[in-house]
N, C-alpha and C positions, 0 to 999 in steps of 0.2 A: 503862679509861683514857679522859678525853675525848677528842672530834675535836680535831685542833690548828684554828687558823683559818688561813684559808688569805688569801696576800694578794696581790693583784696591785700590782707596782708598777714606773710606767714616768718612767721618767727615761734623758736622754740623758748624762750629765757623769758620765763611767764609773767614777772615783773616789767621789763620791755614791751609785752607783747601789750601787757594793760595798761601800760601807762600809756603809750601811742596810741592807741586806740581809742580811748578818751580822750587825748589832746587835736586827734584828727575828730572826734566825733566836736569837739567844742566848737572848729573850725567849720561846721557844716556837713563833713562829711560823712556820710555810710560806709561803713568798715564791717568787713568780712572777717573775724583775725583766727589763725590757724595755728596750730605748734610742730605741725609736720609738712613734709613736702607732697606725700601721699592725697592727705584733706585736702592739703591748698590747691591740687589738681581738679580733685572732686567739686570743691568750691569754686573753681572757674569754672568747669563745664556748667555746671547748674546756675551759677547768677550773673554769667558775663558781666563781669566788674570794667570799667573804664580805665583803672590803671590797677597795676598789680606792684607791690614791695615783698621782695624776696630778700630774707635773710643768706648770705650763702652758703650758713655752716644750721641746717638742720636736720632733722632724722629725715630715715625712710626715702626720702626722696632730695637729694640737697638740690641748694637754691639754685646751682648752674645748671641740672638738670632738669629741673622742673622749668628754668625760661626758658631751654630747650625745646621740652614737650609744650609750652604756652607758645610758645612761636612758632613751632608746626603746624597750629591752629591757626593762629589769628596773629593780626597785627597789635593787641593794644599795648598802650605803652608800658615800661618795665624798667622798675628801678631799683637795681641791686642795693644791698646795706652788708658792708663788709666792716668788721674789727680793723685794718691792716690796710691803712692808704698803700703800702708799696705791694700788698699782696698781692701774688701770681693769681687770687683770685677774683681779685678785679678786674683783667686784662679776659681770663678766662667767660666771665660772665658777659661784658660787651662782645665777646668773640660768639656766645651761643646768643646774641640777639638781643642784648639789652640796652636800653635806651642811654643810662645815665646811671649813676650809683653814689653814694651818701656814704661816707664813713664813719661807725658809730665810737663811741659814742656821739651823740649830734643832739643839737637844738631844738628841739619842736617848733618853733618858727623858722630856721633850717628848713627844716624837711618840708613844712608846709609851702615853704617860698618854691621848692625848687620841681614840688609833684606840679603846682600852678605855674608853674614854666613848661615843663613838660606836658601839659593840657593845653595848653597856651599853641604850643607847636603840633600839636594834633589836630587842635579846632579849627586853625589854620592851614591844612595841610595843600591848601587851594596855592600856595604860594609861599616865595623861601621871605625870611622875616624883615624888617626894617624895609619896608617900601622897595626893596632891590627886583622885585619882580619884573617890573617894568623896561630894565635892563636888559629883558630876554629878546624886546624886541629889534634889538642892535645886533644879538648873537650872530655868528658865521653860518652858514648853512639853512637858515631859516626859509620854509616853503609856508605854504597856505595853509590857514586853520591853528597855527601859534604853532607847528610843528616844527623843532629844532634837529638840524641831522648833521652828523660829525661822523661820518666814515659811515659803517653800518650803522650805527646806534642812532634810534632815533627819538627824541624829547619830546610829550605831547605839552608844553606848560596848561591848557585849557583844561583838557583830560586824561590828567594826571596819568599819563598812561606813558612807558617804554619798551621800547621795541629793539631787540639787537640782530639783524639780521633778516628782519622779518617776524621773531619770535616775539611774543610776549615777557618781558623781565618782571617778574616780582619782587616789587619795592617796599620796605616797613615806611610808613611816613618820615622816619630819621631821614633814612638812606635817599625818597625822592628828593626833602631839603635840600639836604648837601649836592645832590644831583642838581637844580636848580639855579645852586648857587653859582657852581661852576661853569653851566650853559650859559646863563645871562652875561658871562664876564669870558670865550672863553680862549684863551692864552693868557690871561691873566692870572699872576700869582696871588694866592688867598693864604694870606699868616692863618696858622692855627690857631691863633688869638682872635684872628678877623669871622674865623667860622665858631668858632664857641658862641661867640656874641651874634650871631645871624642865624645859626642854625639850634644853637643849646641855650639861649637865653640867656649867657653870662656876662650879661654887664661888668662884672666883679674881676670876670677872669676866672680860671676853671684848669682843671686839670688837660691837659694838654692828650695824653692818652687815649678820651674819649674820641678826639678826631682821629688820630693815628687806626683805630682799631673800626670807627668805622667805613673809614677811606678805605680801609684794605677788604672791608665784606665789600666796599663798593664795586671796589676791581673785580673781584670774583666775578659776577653780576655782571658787569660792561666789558669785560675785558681787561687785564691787566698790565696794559700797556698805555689803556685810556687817558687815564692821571697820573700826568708826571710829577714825582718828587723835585720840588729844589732847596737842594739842601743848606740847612739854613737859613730857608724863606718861609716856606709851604709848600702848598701843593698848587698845580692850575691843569685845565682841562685841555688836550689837546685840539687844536680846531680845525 
């Protein structure tokens, strides 16, 4: 029988916190659920959960802080739940490291749909989504061993590993995705639509912001002259 996945999820609005909790445990899952930011910290160290849902507005310790501190740690995946699609704390949460984020009130098959998207891109972090990997091997700069090299920065597609300068870069699986996708392609422009659906699972379509905000942790990381903006297109990788 598989492992179940296991979920951390902290929310303080005790009616929310138990009804999702049952409706994820219906779906399979093992659910952690917390009322604070403080617990929910405690609660990762101690049961490394698979993916973590952070309310953003709770005590003690709020949800952009605490993905914060969970990111400090570890890479797993992290999916904010904010009241306030246009909220500043939307943008703020992908900025401290968050994978994706759900605005509540939401669906419970919503939410189910879109954590098994985000697992989806983790289990798979061997390669960027929709068969496009294979497109690395056409990339510009490419040497021996799948290694990709575009100025300093250097792409391992095999082991998953980059280098800028020689140095070691630390990538959350989001970040090497989107990294991959623009190696395999790269002078090519990639719509923000085109990477939602390649890298975040959005068949549907999807907030546009999540690319923006993780393109720009990307830069940080690679250099921020790496990926050029074209405005009104997307984005494409220098070659």
């Amino acid at each position: 029988m598989a492992e179940q996945t296991h979920v951390l999820f902290v929310e303080d609005d005790d009616v929310i916190r138990e009804a999702t909790q049952l409706a994820l445990e219906r779906d399979g899952f093992v659910v952690t659920a917390m009322p604070d930011g403080l617990s929910g910290l405690e609660a990762f160290r101690s049961n490394q959960p698979d993916i973590a849902l952070l309310d953003v507005m709770v005590p003690g310790l709020d949800g952009v802080s605490l993905c914060r501190r969970i990111r400090d740690e570890s890479t797993v995946p992290v999916i904010m739940l904010s009241a306030r699609a246009d909220s500043i704390d939307v943008v703020l949460g992908l900025e401290a490291g968050a994978d994706d984020y759900v605005t509540k009130p939401f669906d419970g098959a919503v939410l189910v749909a879109r954590i098994r998207a985000v697992l989806r891109r983790f289990g798979h972090a061997g390669g960027p989504g929709n068969g496009s990997g294979g497109a690395a091997d056409e990339g510009a700069g490419q040497v021996s061993g799948g290694v990709l090299v575009f100025g300093d920065l250097e792409v391992d597609t095999e082991g998953m590993e980059v280098r800028r300068g020689g140095a070691h870069v630390a990538l959350t699986p989001t970040e090497m995705r989107l990294l991959l996708e623009f190696s395999a392609a790269p002078g090519t422009v990639l719509s923000r639509d085109k990477l939602l659906e390649r890298v975040w699972d959005y068949g549907w379509g999807g907030d546009t912001r999540v690319v923006d905000v993780h393109v720009q942790r990307l830069r940080t990381k690679i250099g921020q002259d790496r990926i050029e903006t074209v405005r009104g297109f997307g984005y494409k990788l220098k070659g």
